[in-house]
N, C-alpha and C positions, 0 to 999 in steps of 0.2 A: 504494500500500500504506500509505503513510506516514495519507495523508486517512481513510482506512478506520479507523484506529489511533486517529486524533484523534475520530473519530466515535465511535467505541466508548467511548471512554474519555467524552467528552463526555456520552454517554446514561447512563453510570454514575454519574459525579454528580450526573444531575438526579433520577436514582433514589434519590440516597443524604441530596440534600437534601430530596426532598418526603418521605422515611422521618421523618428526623430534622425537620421541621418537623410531621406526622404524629402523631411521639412527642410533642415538645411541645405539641399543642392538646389528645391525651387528657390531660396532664399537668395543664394548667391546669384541664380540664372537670371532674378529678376534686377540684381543689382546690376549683372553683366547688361545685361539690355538700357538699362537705364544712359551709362557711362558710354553705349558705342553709338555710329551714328545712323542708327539703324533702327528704327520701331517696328512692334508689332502692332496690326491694325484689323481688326473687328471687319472681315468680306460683309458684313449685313449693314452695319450701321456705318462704318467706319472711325468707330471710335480706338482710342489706345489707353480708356482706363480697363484692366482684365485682370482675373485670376488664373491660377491653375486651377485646372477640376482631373479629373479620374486619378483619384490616389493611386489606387493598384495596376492599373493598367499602361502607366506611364511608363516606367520600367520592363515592359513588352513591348509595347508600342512606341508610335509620336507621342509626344506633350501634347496635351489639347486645354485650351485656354475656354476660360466662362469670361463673356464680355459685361462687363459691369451695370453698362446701358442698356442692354436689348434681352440681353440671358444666351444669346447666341454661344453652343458648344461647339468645338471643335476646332480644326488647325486655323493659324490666324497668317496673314499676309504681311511679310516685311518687309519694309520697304525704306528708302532712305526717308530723315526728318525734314528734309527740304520739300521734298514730294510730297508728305502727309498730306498738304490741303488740296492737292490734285487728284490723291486718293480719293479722299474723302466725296469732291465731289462726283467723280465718277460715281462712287458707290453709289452714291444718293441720287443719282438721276434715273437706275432699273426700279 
């Protein structure tokens, strides 16, 4: 019973640190994105405030971002910061 207990508890932390090591590479990705001159941009809205979304799946897959504006999931468009407002209106005119 005792082995079962150490087991369980054992699978819990390796959950709790690949979370928390998880939390920290969006953390830095978002800082990277910030610093270069390159944004991510919302294909629906064209917005560039977002989060990450699919905890578990991101490490299988692409990253897929939640647009802050619209809720829109999925891969977002980078593009240069100069461009952002030309983005933007494209988007907004489909």
């Amino acid at each position: 019973m005792e082995k079962i207990l150490v087991i369980i508890i054992g699978a819990i932390l390796i959950i709790i640190i690949y979370y928390l090591g998880y939390l920290l590479a969006l953390r830095i990705k978002k800082k990277e994105h910030e610093q270069k001159k390159r944004v991510q941009v919302c294909p629906r809205c064209g917005s560039t405030k977002w989060q990450m979304s699919g905890l578990w799946t991101a490490p299988f897959g692409p990253p897929h971002h939640m647009c802050s504006e619209c809720g829109y999931q999925g891969i977002f468009a980078e593009v240069d910061k100069e461009k952002k407002e030309d983005f933007k209106k494209k988007v907004r005119k489909k």
